[in-house]
NUSE-892407 format. One record per residue: residue number from 1; chain; x, y, z of N, C-alpha, C, O in turn. Coordinates in steps of 0.1 Angstrom, whole numbers. Last residue first. Example, Ala and Ser with C-alpha at 12.3 -4.5 7.8 and 13.67 -1.06 7.14 Angstrom:
<tikes>
num 2; cadena A; n_east 128; n_north -22; n_up 71; ca_east 137; ca_north -11; ca_up 71; c_east 129; c_north 0; c_up 79; o_east 134; o_north 11; o_up 80 $
num 1; cadena A; n_east 132; n_north -57; n_up 78; ca_east 123; ca_north -45; ca_up 78; c_east 132; c_north -33; c_up 78; o_east 142; o_north -33; o_up 85 $
</tikes>
This chain:
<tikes>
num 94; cadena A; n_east 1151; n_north 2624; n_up 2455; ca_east 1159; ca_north 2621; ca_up 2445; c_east 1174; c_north 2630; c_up 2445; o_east 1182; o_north 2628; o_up 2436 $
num 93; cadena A; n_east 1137; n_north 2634; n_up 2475; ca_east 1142; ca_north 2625; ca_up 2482; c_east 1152; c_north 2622; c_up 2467; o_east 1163; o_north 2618; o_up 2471 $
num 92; cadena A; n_east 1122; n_north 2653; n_up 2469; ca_east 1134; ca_north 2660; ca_up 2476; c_east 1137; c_north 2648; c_up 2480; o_east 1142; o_north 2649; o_up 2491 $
num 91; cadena A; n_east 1107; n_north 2643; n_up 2452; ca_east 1109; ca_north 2653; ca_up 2446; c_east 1126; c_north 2653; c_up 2455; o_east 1137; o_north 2654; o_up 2450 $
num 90; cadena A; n_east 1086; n_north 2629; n_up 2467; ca_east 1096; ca_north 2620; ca_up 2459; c_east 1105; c_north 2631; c_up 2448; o_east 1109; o_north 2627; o_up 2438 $
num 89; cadena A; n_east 1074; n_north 2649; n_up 2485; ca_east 1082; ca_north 2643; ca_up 2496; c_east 1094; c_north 2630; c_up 2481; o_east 1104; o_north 2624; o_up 2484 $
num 88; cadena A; n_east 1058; n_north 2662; n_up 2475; ca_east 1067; ca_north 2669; ca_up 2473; c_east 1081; c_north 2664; c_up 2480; o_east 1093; o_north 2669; o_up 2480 $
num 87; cadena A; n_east 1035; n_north 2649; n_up 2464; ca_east 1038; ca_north 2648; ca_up 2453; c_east 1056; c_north 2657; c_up 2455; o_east 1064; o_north 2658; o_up 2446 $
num 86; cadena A; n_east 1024; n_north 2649; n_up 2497; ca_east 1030; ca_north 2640; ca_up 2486; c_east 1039; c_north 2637; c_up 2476; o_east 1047; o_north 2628; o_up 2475 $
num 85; cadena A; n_east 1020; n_north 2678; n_up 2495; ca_east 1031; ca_north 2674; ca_up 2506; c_east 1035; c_north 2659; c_up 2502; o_east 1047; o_north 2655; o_up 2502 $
num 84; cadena A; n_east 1000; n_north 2684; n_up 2477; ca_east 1011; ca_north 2693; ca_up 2481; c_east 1024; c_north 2689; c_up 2486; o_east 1035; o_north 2693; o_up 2484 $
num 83; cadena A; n_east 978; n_north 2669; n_up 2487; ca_east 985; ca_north 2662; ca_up 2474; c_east 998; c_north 2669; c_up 2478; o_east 1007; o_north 2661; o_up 2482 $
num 82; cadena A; n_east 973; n_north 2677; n_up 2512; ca_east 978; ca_north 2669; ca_up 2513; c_east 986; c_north 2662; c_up 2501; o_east 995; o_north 2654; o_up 2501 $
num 81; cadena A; n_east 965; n_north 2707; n_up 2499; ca_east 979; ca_north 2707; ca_up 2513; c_east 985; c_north 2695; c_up 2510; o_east 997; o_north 2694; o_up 2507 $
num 80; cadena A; n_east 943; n_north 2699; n_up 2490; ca_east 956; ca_north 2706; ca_up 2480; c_east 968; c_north 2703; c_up 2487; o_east 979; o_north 2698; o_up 2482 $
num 79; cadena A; n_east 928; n_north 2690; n_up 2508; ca_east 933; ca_north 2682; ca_up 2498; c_east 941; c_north 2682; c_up 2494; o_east 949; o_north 2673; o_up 2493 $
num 78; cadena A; n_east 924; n_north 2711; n_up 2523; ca_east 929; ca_north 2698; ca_up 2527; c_east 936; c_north 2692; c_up 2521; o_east 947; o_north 2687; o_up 2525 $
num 77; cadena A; n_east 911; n_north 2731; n_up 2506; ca_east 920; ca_north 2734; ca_up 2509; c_east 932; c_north 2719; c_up 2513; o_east 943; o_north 2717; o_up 2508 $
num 76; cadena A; n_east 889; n_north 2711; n_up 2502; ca_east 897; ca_north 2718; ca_up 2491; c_east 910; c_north 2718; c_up 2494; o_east 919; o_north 2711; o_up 2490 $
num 75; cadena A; n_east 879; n_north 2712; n_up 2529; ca_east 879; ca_north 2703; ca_up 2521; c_east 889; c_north 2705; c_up 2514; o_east 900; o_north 2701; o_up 2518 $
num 74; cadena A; n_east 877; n_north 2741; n_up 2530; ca_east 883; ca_north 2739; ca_up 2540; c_east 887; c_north 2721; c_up 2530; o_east 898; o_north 2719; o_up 2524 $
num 73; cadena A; n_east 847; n_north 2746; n_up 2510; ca_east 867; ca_north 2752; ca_up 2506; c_east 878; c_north 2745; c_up 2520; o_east 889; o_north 2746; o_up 2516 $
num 72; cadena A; n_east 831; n_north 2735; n_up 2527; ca_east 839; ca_north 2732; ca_up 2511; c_east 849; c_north 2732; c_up 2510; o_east 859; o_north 2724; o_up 2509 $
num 71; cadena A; n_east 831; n_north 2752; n_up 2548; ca_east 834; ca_north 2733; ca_up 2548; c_east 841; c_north 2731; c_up 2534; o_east 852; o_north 2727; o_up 2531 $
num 70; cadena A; n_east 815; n_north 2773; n_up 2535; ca_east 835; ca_north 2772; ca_up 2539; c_east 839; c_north 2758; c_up 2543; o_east 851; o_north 2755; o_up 2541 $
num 69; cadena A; n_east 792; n_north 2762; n_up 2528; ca_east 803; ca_north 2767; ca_up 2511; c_east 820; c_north 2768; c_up 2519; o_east 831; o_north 2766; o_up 2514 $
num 68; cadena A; n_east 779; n_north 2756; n_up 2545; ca_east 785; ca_north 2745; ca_up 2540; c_east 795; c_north 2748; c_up 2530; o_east 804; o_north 2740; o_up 2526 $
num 67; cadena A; n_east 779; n_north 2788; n_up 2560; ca_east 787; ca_north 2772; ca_up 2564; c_east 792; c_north 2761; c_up 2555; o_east 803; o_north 2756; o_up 2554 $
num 66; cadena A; n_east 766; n_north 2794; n_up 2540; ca_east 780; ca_north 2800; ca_up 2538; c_east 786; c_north 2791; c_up 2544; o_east 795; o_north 2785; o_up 2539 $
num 65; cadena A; n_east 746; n_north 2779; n_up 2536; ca_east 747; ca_north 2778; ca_up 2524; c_east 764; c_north 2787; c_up 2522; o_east 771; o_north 2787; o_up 2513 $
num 64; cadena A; n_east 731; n_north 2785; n_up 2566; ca_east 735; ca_north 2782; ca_up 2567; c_east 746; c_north 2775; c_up 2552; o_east 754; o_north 2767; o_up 2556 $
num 63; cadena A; n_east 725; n_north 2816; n_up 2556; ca_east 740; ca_north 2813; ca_up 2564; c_east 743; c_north 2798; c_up 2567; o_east 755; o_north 2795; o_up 2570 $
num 62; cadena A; n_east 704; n_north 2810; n_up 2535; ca_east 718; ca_north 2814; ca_up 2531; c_east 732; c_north 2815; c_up 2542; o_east 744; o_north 2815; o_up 2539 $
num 61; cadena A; n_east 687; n_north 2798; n_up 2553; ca_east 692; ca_north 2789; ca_up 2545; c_east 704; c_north 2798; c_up 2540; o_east 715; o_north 2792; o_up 2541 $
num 60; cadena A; n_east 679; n_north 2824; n_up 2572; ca_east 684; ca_north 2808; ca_up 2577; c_east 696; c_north 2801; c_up 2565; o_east 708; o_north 2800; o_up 2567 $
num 59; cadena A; n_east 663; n_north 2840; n_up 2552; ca_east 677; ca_north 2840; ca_up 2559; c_east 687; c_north 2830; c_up 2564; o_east 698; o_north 2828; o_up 2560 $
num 58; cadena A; n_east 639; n_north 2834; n_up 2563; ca_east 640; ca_north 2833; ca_up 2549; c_east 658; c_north 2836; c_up 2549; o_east 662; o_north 2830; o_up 2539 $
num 57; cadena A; n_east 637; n_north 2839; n_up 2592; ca_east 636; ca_north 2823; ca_up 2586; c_east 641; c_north 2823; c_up 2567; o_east 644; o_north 2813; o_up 2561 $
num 56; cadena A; n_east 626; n_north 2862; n_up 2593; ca_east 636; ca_north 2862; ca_up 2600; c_east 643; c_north 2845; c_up 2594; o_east 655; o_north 2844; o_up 2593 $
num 55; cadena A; n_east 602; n_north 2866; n_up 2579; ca_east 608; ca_north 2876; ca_up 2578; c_east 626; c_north 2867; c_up 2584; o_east 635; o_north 2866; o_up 2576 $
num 54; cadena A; n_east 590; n_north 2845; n_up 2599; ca_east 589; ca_north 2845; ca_up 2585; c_east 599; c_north 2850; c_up 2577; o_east 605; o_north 2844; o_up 2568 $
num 53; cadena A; n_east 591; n_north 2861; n_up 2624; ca_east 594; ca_north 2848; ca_up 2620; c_east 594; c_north 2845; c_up 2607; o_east 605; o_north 2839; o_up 2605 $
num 52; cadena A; n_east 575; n_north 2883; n_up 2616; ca_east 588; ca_north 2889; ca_up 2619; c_east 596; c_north 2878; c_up 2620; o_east 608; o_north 2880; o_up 2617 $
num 51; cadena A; n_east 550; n_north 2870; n_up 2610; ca_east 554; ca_north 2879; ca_up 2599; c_east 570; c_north 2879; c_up 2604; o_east 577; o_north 2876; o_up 2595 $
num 50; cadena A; n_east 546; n_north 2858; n_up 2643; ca_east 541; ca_north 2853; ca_up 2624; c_east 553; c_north 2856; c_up 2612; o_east 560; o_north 2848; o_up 2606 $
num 49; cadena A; n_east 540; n_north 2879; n_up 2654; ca_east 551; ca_north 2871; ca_up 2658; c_east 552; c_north 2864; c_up 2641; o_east 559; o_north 2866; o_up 2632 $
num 48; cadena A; n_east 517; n_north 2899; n_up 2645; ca_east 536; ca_north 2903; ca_up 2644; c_east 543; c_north 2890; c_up 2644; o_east 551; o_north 2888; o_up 2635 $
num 47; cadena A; n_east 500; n_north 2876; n_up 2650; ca_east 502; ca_north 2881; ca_up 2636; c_east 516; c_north 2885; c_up 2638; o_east 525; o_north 2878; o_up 2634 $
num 46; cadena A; n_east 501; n_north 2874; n_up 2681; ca_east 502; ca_north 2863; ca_up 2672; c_east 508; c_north 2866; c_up 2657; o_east 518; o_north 2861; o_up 2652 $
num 45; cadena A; n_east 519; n_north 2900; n_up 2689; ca_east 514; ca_north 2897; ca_up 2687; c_east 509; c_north 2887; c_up 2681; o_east 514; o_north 2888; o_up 2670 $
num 44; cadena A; n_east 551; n_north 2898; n_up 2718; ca_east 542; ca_north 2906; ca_up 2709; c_east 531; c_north 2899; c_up 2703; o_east 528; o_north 2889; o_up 2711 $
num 43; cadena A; n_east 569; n_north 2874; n_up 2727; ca_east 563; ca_north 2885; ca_up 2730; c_east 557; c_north 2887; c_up 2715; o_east 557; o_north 2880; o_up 2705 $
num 42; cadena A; n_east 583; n_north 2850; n_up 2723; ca_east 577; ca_north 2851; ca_up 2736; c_east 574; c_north 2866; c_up 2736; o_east 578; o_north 2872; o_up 2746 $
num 41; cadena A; n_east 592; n_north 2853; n_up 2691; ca_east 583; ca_north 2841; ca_up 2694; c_east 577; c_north 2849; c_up 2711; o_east 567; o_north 2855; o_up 2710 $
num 40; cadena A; n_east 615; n_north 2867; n_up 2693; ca_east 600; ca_north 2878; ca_up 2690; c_east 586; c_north 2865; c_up 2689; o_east 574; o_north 2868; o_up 2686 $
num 39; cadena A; n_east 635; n_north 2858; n_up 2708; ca_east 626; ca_north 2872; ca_up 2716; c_east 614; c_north 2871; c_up 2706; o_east 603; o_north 2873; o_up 2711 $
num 38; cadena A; n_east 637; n_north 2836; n_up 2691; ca_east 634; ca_north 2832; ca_up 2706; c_east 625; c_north 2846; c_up 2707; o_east 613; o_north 2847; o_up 2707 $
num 37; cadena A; n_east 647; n_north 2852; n_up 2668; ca_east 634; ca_north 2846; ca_up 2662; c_east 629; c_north 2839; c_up 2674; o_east 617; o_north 2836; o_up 2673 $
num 36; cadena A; n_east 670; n_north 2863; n_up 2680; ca_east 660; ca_north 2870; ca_up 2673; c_east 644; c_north 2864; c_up 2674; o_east 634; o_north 2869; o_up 2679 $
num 35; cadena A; n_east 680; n_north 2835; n_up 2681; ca_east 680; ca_north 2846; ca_up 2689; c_east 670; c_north 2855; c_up 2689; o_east 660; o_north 2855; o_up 2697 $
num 34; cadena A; n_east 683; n_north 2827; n_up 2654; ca_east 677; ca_north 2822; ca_up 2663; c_east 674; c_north 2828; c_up 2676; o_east 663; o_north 2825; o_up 2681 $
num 33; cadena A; n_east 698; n_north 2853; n_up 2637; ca_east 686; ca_north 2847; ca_up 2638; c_east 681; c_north 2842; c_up 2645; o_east 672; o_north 2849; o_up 2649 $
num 32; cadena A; n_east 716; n_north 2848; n_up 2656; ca_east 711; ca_north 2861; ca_up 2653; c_east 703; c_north 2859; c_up 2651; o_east 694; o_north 2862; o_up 2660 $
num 31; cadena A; n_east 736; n_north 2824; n_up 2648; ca_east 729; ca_north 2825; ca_up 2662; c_east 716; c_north 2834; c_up 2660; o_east 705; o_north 2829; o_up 2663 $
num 30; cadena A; n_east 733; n_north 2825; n_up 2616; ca_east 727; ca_north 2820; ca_up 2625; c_east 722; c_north 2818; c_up 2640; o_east 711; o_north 2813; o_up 2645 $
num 29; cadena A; n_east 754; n_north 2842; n_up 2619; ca_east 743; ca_north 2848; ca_up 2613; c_east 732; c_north 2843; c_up 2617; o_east 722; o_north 2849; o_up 2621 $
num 28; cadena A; n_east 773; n_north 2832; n_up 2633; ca_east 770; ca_north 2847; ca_up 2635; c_east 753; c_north 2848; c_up 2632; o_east 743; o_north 2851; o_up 2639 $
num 27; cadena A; n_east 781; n_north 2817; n_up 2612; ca_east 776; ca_north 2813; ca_up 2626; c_east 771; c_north 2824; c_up 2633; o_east 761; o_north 2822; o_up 2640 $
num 26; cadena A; n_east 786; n_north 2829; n_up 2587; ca_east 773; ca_north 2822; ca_up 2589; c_east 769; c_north 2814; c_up 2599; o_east 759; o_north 2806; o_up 2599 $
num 25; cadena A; n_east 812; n_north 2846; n_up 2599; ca_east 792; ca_north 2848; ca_up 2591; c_east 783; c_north 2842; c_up 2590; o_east 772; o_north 2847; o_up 2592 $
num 24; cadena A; n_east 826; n_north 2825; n_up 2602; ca_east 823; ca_north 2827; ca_up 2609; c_east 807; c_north 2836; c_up 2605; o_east 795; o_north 2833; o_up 2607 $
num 23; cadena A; n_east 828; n_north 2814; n_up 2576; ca_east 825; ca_north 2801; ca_up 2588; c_east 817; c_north 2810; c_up 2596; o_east 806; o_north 2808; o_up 2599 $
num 22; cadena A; n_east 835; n_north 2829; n_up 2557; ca_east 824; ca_north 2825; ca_up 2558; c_east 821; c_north 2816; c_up 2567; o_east 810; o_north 2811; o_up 2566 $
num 21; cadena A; n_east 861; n_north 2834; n_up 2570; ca_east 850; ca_north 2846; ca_up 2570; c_east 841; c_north 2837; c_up 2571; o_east 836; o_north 2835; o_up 2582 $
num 20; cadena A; n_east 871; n_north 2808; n_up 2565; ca_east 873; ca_north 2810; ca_up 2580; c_east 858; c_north 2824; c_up 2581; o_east 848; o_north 2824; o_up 2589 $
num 19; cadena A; n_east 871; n_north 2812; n_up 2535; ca_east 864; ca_north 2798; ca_up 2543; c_east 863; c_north 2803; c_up 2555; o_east 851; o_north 2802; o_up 2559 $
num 18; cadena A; n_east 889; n_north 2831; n_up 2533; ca_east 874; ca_north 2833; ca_up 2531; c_east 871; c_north 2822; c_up 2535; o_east 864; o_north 2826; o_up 2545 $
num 17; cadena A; n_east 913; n_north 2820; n_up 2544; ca_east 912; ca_north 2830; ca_up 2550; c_east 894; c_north 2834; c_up 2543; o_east 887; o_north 2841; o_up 2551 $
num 16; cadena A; n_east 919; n_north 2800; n_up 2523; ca_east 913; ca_north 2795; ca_up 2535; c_east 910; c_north 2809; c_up 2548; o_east 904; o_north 2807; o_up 2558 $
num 15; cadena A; n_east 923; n_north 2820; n_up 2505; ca_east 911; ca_north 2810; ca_up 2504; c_east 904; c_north 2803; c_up 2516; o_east 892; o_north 2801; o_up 2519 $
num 14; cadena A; n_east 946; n_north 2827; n_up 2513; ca_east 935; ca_north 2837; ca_up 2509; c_east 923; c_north 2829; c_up 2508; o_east 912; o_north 2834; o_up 2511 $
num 13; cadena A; n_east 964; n_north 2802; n_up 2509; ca_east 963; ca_north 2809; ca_up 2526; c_east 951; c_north 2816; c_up 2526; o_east 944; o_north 2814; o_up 2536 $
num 12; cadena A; n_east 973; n_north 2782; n_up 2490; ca_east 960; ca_north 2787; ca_up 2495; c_east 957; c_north 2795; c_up 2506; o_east 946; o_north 2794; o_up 2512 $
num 11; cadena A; n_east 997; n_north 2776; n_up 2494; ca_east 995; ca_north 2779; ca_up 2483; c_east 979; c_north 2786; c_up 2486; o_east 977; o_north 2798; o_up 2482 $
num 10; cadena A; n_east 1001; n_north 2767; n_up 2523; ca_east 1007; ca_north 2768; ca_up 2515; c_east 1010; c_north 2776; c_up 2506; o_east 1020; o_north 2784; o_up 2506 $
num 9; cadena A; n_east 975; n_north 2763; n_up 2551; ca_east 982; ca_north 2756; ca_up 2536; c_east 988; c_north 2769; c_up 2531; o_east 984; o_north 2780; o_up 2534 $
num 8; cadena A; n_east 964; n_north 2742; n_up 2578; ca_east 974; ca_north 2754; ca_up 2570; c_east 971; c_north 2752; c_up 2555; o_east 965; o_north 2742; o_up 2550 $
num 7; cadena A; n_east 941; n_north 2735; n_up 2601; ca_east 942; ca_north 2735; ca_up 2587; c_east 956; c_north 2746; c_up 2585; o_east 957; o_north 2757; o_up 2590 $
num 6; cadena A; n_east 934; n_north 2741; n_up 2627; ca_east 951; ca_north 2731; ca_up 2627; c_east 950; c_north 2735; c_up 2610; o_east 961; o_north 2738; o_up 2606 $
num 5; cadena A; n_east 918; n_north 2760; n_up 2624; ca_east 923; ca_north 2763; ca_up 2632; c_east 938; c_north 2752; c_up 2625; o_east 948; o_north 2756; o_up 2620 $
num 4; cadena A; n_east 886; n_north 2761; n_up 2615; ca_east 898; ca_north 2752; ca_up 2612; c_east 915; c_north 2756; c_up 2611; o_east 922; o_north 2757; o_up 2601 $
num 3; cadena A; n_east 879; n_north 2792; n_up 2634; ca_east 874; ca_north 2778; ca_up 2625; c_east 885; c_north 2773; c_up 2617; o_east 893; o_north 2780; o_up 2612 $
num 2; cadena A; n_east 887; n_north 2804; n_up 2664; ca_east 893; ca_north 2804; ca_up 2650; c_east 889; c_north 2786; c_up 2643; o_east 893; o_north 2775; o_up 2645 $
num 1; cadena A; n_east 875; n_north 2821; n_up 2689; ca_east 871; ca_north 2810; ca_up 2681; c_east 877; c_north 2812; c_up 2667; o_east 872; o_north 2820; o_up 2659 $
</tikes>
């Protein structure tokens, strides 16, 4: 699985190469979590289950805070590519 995969760019390759980390870390992170937080819901103690959910939930929001942060830059990236190829197509036609 390679996250925005058709995206190129140019000028930005290192950027879109951290958007892709952070895609994938914070899908990772969140399977893991959820995963995690299924096993320890169907066993162990009301209290354990509680605490190790809690524990496990305070996490959530920062992978999912890497997803939206590499959407970002993928955005970004988009953009740059598409001004990039605009601003470059009345350049080589003169």
């Amino acid at each position: 699985m390679k996250p925005f995969k058709k995206l190129q760019s140019e000028n930005l390759g290192l950027v879109l190469t951290i958007a892709r980390l952070f895609f994938i870390l914070g899908t990772f992170g969140t399977l893991l979590i959820l995963v995690t937080l299924v096993f320890t819901l169907s066993g162990g103690g009301f209290m354990n289950t509680i605490a190790l959910g809690a524990v496990y939930m305070q996490f959530l929001p920062y992978c999912f805070a890497l997803i939206v942060t590499a959407c970002l830059l993928a955005v970004l990236i988009a953009a740059e590519e598409s001004y990039r190829k605009q601003t470059r197509k009345p350049v080589l036609e003169s």
